[in-house]
C-alpha positions as CSV (number, residue, x, y, z in Angstrom):
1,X,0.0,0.0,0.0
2,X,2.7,2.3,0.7
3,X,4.6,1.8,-2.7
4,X,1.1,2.7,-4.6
5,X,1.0,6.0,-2.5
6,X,4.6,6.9,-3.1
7,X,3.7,6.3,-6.9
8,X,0.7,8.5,-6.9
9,X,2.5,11.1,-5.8
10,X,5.2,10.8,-8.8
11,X,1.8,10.3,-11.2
12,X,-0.3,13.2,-9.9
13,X,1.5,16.0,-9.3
14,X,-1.7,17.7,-7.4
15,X,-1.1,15.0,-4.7
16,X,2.9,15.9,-5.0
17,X,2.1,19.6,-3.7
18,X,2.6,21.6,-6.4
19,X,0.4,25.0,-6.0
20,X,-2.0,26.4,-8.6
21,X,0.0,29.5,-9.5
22,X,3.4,27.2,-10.1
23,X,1.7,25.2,-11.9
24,X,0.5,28.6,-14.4
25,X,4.1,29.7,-14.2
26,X,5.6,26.5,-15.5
27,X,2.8,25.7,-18.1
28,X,3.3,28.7,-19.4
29,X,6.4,28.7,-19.9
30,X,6.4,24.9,-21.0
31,X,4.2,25.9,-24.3
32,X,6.7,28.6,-24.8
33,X,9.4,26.3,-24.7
34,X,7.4,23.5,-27.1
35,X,5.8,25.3,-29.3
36,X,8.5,25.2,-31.5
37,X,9.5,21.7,-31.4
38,X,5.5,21.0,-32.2
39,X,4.9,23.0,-35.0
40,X,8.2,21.9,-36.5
41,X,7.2,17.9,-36.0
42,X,3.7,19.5,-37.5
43,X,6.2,19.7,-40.8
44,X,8.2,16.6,-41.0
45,X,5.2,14.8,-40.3
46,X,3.2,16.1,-43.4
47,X,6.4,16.1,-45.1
48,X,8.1,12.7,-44.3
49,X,6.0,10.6,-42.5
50,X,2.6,10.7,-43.8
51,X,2.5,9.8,-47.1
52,X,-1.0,10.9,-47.6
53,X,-0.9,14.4,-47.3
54,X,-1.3,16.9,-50.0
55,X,2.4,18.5,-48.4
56,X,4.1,14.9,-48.6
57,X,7.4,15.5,-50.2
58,X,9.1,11.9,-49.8
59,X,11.0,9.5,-47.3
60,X,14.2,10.5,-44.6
61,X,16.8,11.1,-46.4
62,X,16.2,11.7,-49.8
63,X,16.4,15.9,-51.2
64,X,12.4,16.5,-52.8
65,X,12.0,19.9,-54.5
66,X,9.2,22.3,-55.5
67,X,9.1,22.8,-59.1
68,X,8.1,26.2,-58.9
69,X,8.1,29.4,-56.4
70,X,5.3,29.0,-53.6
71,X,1.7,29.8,-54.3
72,X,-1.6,30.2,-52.3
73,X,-1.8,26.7,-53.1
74,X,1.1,25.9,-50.9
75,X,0.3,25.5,-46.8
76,X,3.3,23.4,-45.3
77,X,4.4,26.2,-43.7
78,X,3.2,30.0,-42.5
79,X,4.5,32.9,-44.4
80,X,6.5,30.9,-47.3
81,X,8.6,33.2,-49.4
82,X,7.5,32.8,-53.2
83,X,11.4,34.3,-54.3
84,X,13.1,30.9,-54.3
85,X,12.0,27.5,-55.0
86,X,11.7,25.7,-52.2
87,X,14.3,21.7,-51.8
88,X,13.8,19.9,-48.5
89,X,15.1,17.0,-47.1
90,X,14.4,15.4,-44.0
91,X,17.6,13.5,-42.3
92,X,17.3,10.8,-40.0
93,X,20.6,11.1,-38.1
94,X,20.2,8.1,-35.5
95,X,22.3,5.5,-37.0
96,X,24.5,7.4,-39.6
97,X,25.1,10.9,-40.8
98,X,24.1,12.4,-43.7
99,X,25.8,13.5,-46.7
100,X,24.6,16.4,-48.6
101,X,26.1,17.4,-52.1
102,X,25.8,21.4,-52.9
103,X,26.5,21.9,-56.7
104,X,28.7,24.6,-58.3
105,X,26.4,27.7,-58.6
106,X,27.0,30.5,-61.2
107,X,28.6,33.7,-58.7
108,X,25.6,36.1,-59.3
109,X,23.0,33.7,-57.8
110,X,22.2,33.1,-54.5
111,X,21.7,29.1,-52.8
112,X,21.4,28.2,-49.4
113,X,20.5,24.9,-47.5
114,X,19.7,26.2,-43.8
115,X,19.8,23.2,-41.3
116,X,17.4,23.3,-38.6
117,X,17.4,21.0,-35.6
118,X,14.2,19.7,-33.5
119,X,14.2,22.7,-31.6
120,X,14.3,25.0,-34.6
121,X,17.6,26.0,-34.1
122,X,19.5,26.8,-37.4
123,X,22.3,25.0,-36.4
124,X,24.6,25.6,-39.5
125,X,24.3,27.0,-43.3
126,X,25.6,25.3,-46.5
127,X,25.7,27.7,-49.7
128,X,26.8,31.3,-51.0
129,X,26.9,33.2,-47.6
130,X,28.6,30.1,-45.8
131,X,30.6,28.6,-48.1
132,X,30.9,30.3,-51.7
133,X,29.3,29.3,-54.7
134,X,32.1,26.4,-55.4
135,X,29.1,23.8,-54.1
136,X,30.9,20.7,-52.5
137,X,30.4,17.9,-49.8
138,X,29.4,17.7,-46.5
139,X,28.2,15.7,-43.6
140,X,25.7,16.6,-41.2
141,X,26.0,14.5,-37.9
142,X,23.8,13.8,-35.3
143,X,24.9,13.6,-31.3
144,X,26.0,10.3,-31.0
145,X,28.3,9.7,-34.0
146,X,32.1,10.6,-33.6
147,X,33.8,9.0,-37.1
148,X,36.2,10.7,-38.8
149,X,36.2,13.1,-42.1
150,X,35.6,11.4,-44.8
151,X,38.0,12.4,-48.4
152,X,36.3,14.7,-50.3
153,X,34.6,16.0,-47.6
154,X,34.7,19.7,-47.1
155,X,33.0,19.6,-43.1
156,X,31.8,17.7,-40.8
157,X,28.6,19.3,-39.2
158,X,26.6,18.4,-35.7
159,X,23.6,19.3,-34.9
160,X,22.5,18.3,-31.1
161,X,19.4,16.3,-32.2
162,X,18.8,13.1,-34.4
163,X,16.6,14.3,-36.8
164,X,17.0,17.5,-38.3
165,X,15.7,19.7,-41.7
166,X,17.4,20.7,-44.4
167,X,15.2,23.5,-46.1
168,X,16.9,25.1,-49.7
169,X,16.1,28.1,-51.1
170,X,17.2,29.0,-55.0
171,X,17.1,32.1,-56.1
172,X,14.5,32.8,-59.1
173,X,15.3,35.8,-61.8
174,X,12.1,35.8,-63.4
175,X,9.2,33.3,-64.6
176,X,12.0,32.2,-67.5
177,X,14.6,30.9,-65.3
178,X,12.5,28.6,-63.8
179,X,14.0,25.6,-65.9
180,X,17.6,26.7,-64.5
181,X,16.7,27.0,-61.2
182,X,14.9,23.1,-61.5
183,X,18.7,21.7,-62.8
184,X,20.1,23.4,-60.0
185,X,17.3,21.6,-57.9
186,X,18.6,18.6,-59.1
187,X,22.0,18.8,-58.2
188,X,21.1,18.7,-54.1
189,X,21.8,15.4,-53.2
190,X,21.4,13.3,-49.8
191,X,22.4,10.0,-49.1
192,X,23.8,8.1,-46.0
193,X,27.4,7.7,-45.1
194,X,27.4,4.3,-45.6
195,X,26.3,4.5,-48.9
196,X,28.8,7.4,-49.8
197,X,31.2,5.8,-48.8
198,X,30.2,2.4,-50.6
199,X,30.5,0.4,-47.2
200,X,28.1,-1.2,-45.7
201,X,25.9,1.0,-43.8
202,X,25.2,-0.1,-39.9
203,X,22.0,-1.1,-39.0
204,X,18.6,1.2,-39.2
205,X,17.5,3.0,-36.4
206,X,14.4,1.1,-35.1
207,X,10.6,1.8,-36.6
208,X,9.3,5.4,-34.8
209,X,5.2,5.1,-33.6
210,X,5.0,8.6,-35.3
211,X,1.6,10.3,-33.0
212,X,-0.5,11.8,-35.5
213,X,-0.9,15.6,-35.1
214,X,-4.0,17.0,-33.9
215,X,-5.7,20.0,-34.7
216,X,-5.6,22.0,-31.1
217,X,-1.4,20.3,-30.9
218,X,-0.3,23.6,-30.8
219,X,-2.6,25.8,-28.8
220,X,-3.3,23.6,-26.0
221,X,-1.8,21.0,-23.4
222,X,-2.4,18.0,-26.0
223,X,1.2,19.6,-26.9
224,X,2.9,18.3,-23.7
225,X,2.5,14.6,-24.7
226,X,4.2,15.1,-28.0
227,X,7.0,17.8,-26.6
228,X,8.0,14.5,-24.2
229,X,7.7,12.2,-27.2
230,X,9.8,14.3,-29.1
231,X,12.7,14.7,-26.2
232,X,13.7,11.3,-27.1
233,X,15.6,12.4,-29.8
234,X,16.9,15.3,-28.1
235,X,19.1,14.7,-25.8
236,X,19.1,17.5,-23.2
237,X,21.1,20.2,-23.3
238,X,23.1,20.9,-19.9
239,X,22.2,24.4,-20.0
240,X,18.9,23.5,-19.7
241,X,18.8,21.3,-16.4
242,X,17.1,23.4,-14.3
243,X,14.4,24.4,-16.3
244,X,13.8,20.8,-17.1
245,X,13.6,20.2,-13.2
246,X,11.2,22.6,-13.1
247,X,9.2,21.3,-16.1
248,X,9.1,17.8,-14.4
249,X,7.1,19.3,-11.6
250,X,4.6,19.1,-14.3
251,X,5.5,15.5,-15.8
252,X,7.0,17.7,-19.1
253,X,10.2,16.4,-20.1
254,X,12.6,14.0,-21.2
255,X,11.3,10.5,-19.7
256,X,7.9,12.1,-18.3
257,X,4.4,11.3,-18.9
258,X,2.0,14.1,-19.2
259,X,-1.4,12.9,-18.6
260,X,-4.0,15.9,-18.4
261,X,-6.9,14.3,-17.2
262,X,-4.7,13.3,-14.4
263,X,-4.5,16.3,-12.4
264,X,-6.9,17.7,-10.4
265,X,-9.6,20.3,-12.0
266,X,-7.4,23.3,-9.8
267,X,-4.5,22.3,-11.6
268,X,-6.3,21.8,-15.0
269,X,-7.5,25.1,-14.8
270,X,-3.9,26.4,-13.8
271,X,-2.4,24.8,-17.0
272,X,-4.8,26.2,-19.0
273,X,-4.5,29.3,-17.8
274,X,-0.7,29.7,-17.9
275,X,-0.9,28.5,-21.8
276,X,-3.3,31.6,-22.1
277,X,-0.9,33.7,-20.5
278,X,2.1,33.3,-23.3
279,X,-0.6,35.6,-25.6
280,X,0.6,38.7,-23.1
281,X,4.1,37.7,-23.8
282,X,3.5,37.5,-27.7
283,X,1.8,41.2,-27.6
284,X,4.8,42.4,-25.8
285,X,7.2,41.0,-28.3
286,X,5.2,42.3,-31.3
287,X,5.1,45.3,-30.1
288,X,8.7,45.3,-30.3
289,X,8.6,44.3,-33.5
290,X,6.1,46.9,-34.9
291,X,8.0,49.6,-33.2
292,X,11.6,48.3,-34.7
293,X,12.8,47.6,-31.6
294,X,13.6,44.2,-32.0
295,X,14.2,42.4,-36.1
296,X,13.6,38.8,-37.4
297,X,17.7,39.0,-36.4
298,X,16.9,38.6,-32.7
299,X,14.5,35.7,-33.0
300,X,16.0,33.1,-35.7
301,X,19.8,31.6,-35.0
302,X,21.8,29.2,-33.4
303,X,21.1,28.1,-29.9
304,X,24.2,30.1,-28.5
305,X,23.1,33.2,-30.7
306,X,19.6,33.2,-29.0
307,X,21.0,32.2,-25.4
308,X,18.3,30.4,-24.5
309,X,15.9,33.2,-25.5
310,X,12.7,31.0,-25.2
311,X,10.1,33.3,-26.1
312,X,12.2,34.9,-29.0
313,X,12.5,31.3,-30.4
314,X,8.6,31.3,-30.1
315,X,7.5,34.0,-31.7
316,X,10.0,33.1,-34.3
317,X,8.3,30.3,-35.2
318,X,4.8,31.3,-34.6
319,X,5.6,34.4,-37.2
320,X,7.5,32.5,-39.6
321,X,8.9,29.4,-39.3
322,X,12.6,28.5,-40.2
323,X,12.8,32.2,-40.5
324,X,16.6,32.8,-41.6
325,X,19.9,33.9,-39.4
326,X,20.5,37.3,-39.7
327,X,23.4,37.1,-41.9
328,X,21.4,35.1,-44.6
329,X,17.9,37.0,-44.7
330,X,16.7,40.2,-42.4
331,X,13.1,39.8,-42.5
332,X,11.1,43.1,-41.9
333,X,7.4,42.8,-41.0
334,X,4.2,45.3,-41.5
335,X,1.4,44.5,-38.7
336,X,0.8,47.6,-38.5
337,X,0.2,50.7,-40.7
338,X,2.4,54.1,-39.6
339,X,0.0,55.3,-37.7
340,X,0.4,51.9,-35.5
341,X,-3.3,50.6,-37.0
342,X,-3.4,47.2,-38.2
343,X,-3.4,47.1,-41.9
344,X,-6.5,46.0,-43.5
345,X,-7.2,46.6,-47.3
346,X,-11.1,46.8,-46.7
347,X,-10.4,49.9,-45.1
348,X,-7.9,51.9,-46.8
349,X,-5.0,51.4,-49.5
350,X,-1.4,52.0,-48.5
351,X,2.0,53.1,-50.2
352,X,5.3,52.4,-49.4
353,X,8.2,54.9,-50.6
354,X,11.7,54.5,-51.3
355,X,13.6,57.7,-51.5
356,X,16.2,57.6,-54.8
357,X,19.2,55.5,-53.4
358,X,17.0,54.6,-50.1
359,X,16.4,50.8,-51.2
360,X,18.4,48.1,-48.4
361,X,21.8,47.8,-49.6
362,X,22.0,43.9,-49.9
363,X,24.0,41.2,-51.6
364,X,21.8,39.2,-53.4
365,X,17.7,40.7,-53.2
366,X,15.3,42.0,-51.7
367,X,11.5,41.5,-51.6
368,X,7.9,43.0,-50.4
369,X,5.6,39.5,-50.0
370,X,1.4,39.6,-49.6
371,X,0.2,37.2,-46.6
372,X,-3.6,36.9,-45.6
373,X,-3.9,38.2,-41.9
374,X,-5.8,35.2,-41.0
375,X,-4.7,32.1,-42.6
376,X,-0.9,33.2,-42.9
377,X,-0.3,32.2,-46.4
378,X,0.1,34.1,-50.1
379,X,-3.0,35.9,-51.4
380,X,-4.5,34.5,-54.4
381,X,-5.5,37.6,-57.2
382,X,-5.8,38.3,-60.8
383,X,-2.3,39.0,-61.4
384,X,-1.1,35.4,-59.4
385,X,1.2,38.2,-58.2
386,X,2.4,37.8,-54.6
387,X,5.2,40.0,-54.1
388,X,7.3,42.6,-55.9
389,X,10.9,42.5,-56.1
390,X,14.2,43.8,-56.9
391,X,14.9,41.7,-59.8
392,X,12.2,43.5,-61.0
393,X,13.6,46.5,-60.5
394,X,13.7,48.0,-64.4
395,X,10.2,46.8,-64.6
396,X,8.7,49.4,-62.3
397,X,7.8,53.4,-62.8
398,X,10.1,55.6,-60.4
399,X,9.3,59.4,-59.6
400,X,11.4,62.2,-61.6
401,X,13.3,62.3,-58.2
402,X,14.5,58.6,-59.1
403,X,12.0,57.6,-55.9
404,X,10.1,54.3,-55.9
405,X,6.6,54.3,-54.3
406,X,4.7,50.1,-54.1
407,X,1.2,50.5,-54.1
408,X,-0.5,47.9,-51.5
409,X,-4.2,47.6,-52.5
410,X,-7.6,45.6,-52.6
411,X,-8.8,47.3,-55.3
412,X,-6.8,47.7,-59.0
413,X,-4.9,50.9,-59.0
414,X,-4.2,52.9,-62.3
415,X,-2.8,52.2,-64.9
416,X,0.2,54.0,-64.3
417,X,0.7,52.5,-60.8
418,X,-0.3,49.0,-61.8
419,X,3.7,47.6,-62.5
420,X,4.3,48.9,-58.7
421,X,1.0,47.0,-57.4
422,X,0.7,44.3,-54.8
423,X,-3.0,43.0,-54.2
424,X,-3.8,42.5,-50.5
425,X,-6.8,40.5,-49.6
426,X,-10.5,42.3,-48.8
427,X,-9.5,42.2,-45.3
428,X,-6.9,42.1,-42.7
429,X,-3.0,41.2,-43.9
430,X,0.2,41.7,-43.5
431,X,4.2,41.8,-45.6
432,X,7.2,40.8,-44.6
433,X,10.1,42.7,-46.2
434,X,13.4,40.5,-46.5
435,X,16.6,41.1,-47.7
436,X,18.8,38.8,-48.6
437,X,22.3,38.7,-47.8
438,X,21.8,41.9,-46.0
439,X,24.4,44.6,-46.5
440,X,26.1,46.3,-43.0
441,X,24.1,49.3,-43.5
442,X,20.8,46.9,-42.6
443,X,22.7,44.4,-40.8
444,X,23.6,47.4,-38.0
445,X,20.2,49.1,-38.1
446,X,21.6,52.1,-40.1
447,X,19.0,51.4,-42.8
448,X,15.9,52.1,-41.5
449,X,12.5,50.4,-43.3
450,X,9.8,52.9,-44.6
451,X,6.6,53.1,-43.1
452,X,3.5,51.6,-44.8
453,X,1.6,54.5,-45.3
454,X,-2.2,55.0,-45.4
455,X,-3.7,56.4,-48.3
């Protein structure tokens, strides 16, 4: 009788004395912490694992690319770019590494492959900023593997989880170069060690009980089960001890079992409420953001660039998943109109103005990209035009001061304006700027964005 007491105290953590408010605090700051890793497996599920779904794009392993840039059409992921034509691969790192092929690029076009790990990390970069347009070889490692470089190998990279994503982008001139952009598609290559090496490779990583994702996974405590599911191939990080101890006080963590129905209705209601609570720590963050306080350069990096910066990695991902590092893409978003009103395209028509030699200074591009404010995604419109950009620059009318005004409408503008028009939906929306391979000037803050202006 005593042993089932002591284990009911373990199992129910309203027996094992945790208050009501510590259990808000922690919950709270558990969803933070998972949100991430949820959304993420959201992706390689519909990605690599069920083969079903309209976003399938093939087994572990193997580099799968998108013929063309993203359309409406397109939902794997919250606001997509539609510059570069999207190549993924999905890498099972558990019982080899990886080895990913980059080919030889022409030196006026930009590549990347950003590698992101479970936590949504970018944890490294192949391509033009990281390593020239040369292409080359490389193996991506997960924790447990310690061989040595293989010839012909340019790095070995690790990544502290088993699985990770490699997510390409190509850089499109125009509509024409799409066939050059699909052989350059075809050159990414993935393939085990073993097989690179033409050994024999060691033997696979035992069959995964992949949980189906539900449709309240990410806004509610049905997350906690798959957060623990998912910290079995992420070994933790010793920086992270304590606030893993404290998770456990809720059964969240590596080895735990998170059983809502479990806990008393006091505690139920406590979880619920802290998960609540991170929508006070979003507003503070956006406001940031809509005031240019804070960039996409302070929520998207490498575990030691964030420093454990939890709710940056959040709203990262709830903004824009596998947003880039800094160094790669500066992304700058409009929420809000320059008066600080949400933008909404029912209601008004805005501009956006570029002084003559006031454009980002940049090393590859730039863009201005349409999402709908409520599902996220491209806006679909007469033109199946979804953003303007500065390889469209000779295309557009400029002032007789050499300005450039964008026109950001419901309604079709005139004539005249019509090359510098981007449709918004009959409702709410919002852009994101980016610039790629951002020049110092934006990189430091010197260049400042223009405000979307009412009209």
């Amino acid at each position: 009788m005593g042993s089932a007491t002591s284990e009911a105290k373990i199992n129910n953590p309203s027996a094992s004395g945790i208050s009501a408010s510590d259990a808000r605090a922690i919950a709270k700051e558990a969803y933070i912490y998972g949100f991430p890793m949820v959304v993420n497996y959201r992706t390689m599920y519909k990605q690599a694992i069920d083969k079903k779904s309209p976003d399938y794009r093939g087994d572990f392993n193997t580099v799968n690319s998108s013929k063309s840039v993203a359309t409406p059409e397109d939902k794997f992921v919250v606001t997509p770019n539609s510059d570069t034509p999207y190549s993924y691969v999905w890498m099972d790192l558990r019982a080899e590494p990886v080895v990913i092929t980059m080919p030889k690029m022409e030196p006026n076009r930009y590549y990347t492959a950003q590698l992101v790990d479970l936590y949504t990390y970018n944890f490294a970069y192949l391509g033009t900023r990281a390593f020239g347009n040369d292409g080359g070889i490389f193996v991506i490692a997960g924790p447990d593997w310690n061989g040595p470089t293989p010839a012909g190998v340019k790095v070995v990279i690790r990544t502290e989880t088993q699985f990770a994503y490699g997510l390409f982008r190509t850089q499109l001139f125009n509509p024409a170069d799409l066939a050059n952009v699909n052989k350059i598609q075809a050159g990414y290559q993935a393939e085990p060690l073993g097989s690179f090496l033409h050994k024999p490779s060691p033997p696979r990583a035992v069959g995964v009980d992949w949980p189906t994702p539900s449709d309240d996974m990410s806004t509610s405590s049905s997350m906690f089960p798959l957060v623990n599911f998912l910290f079995q191939f992420c070994p933790p990080n010793t920086s992270e001890k304590d606030l893993l101890a404290r998770f456990a006080k809720l059964n969240i963590g590596p080895g735990q079992t998170f059983e809502f129905s479990k806990f008393s209705p006091e505690i139920q209601q406590a979880i619920n409420d802290g998960i609540k609570d991170s929508d006070a720590d979003l507003a503070v963050v956006m406001k940031k953001i809509n005031t240019d306080e804070i960039s996409s350069g302070d929520l998207f990096g490498t575990r030691d660039f964030l420093k454990d910066n939890y709710l940056y990695r959040y709203v990262g991902a709830k903004l824009g998943l596998y947003g880039n590092s800094k160094q790669d893409a500066l992304y700058f978003g409009y929420f809000v109109d320059a008066g600080h009103q949400p933008l909404n395209a029912s209601k008004s028509s805005y501009e956006l103005h570029f002084g003559k030699d006031q454009l980002p200074p940049n090393n590859a591009f730039w863009s201005l990209t349409m999402y709908d404010g409520k599902s996220q995604l491209l806006v679909a419109n007469p033109l199946n035009r979804y953003l303007l950009n500065s390889t469209n620059l000779s295309s557009y009318e400029y002032g007789s001061d050499g300005s450039l005004t964008l026109y950001v409408s419901h309604n079709k503008p005139a004539a005249v304006k019509e090359s510098n028009w981007l449709p918004a939906p009959d409702g709410p929306f919002y852009c994101v700027f980016r610039v790629y391979l951002p020049g110092e000037a934006v990189l430091n803050g010197s260049w400042k964005k223009p405000q979307l202006q009412p009209v």
